[in-house]
Structure formats: C-alpha cells, structure tokens
C-alpha positions as CSV (number, residue, x, y, z in Angstrom):
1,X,63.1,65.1,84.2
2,X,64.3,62.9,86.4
3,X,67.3,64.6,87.7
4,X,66.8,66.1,91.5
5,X,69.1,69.2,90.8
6,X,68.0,69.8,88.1
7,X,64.1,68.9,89.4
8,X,64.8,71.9,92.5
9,X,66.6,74.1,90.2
10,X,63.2,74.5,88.2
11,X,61.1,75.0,90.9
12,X,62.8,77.1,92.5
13,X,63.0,79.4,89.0
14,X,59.1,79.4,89.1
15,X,59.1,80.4,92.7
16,X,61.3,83.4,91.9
17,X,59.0,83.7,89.2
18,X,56.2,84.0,90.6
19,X,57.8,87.0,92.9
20,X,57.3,88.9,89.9
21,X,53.8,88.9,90.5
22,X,53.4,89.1,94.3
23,X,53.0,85.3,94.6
24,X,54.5,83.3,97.3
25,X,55.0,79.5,97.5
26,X,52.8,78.3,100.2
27,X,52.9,74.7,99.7
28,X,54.9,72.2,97.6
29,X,53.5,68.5,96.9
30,X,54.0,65.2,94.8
31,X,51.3,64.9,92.5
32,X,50.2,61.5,92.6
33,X,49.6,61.3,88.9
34,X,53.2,60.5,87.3
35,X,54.0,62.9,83.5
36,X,52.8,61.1,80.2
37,X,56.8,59.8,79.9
38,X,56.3,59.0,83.8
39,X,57.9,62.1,85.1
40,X,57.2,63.4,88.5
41,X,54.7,66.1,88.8
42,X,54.7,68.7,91.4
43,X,51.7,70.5,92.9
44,X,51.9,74.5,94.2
45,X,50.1,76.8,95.9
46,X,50.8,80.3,96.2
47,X,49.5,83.3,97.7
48,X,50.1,86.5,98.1
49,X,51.1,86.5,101.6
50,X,54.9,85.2,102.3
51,X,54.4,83.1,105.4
52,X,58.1,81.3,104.6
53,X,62.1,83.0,104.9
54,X,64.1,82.0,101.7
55,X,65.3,79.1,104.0
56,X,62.0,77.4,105.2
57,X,60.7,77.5,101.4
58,X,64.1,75.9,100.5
59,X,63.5,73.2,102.9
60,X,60.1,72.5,101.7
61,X,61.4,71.8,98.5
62,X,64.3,69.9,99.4
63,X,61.8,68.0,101.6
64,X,60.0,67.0,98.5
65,X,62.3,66.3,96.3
66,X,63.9,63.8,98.3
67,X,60.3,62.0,99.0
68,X,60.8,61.4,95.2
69,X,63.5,59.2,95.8
C-alpha cells in the first residue's frame, strides 16, 4: 500500500489489536527491506508494559510514516 492514511490507519488497527492481548507498541520502524511489489514494510515491538499515552504512540507513527515520504 502505498497510501499514508491508509498506511497509519492499519497500523494503528494492529496496535489496538494487539490491546486485546496485553501488548503495547514499543517501537515503530522502516524495515529496510521493501514488500515483493516494493511496498514499505514496518517493524514493531511490543510489550507488555505501556510506556507511551495514546498521543506519544500516535506521534511515533506519524513520525514514521512521514520518513516514508
């Protein structure tokens, strides 16, 4: 996908997600290695501790997103 809205919208659907199942998005980064139809590829970690407010997660993904560019 190479859409940014649509690009946050999906990530932020696996970070709520992940809620589900006490996981917490603890970082967010552009995987160097591009899809096989040259996509970009995030990378995650979560844990189960929730060091970020809805806002500072938010950031870190808008952050990202907009290193695609």
């Amino acid at each position: 996908m190479r859409d940014l809205e649509i690009h946050k919208k999906i990530i932020l659907d696996i970070v709520e997600d992940a809620k589900n199942y006490d996981l917490f998005l603890e970082n967010l980064t552009i995987s160097p290695i591009k899809g096989t139809k040259g996509n970009t590829e995030y990378l995650a970690k979560f844990s189960k501790k929730n060091i970020f407010s809805d806002k500072e997660m938010e950031e870190m993904i808008d952050n990202n997103i907009r290193e695609e560019k």
